[in-house]
C-alpha positions in Angstrom: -115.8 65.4 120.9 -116.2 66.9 117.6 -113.3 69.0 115.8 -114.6 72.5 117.0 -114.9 71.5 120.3 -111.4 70.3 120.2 -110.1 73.2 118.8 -112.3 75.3 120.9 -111.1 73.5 124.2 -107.2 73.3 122.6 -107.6 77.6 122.5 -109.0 78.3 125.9 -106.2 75.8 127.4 -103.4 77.5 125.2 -105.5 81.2 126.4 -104.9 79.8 130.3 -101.4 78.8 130.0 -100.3 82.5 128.3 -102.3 84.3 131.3 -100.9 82.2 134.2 -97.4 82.6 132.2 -97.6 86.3 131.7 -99.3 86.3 135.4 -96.2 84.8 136.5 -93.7 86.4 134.4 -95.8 90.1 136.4 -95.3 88.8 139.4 -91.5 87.8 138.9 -91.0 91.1 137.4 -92.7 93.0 140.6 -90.8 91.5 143.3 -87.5 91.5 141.6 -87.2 95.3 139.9 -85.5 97.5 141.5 -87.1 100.6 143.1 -86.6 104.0 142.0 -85.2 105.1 145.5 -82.5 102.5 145.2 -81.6 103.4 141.4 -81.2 107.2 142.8 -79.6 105.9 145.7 -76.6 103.6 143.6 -76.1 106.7 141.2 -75.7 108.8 144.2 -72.9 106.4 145.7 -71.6 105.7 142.0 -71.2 109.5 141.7 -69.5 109.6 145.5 -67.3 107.2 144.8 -66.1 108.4 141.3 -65.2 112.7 143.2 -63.4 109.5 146.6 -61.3 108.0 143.6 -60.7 111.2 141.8 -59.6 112.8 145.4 -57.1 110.0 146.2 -55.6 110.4 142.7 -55.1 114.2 143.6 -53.7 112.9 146.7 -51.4 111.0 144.7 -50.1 113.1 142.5 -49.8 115.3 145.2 -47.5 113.3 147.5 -45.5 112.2 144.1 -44.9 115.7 143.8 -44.0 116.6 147.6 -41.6 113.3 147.9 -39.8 114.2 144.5 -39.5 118.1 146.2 -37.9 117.1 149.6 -35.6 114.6 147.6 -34.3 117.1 145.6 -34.1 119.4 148.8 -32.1 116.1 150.7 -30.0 116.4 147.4 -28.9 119.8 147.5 -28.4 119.5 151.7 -26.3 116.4 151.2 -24.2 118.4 148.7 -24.2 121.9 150.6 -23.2 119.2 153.5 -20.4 118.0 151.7 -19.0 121.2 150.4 -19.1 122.3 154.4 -16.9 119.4 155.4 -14.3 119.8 152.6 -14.3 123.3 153.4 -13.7 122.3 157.0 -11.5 119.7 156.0 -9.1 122.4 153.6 -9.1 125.0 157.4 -8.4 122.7 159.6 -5.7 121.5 157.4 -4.3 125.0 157.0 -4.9 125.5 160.7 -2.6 122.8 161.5 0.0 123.6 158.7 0.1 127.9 160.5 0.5 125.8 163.7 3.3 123.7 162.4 4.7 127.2 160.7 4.2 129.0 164.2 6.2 126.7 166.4 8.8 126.2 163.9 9.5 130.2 163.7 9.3 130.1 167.6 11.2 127.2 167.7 14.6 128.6 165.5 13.0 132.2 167.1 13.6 131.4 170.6 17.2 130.6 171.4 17.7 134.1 170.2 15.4 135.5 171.4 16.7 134.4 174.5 20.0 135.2 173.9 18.6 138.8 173.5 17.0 138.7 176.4 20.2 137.5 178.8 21.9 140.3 177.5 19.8 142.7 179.1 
């Protein structure tokens, strides 16, 4: 085998291997890509889930909102609450004090009264 042979020969096996690689690499290529159905169809569910996460967030600032409302609303009741019972408290304390007042005038009242009354 001479040197142009060799080199000849050395070219076309070199000019085999790059087509069968590139062949390959094709083929690789065409079974693994993705189509352009399922690109539109992740951007589509990237999108949906991007207005899901934005809605719950909403949702959460919402609730934050609503629970820091209704404890300030307990807050004020509890304290409304409490000013009711003292005020309670303070009349039935006076109640029982015009009580006590009462049957002590009608205590000292009675004798007499009674003596006013047996003089009739």
């Amino acid at each position: 085998m001479s040197r142009t042979e060799f080199v000849l020969a050395t070219a076309i096996i070199l000019f085999v291997a790059f087509c069968l690689g590139w062949f390959a690499n094709w083929l690789l290529h065409r079974f693994t890509r993705v189509a352009a159905d399922d690109v539109a169809q992740l951007d589509r569910m990237s999108q949906e889930l991007h207005e899901a996460e934005e809605t719950r967030d909403q949702a959460i600032t919402y609730l934050q909102q609503r629970e820091a409302e209704l404890t300030n609303q307990l807050s004020q009741t509890e304290a409304e609450l409490g000013a009711a019972m003292e005020g309670l408290r303070d009349a039935r304390h006076e109640a029982e004090e015009m009580r006590a007042y009462i049957e002590s005038m009608s205590n000292t009242s009675a004798p007499a009264g009674e003596a006013f009354s047996s003089k009739r």
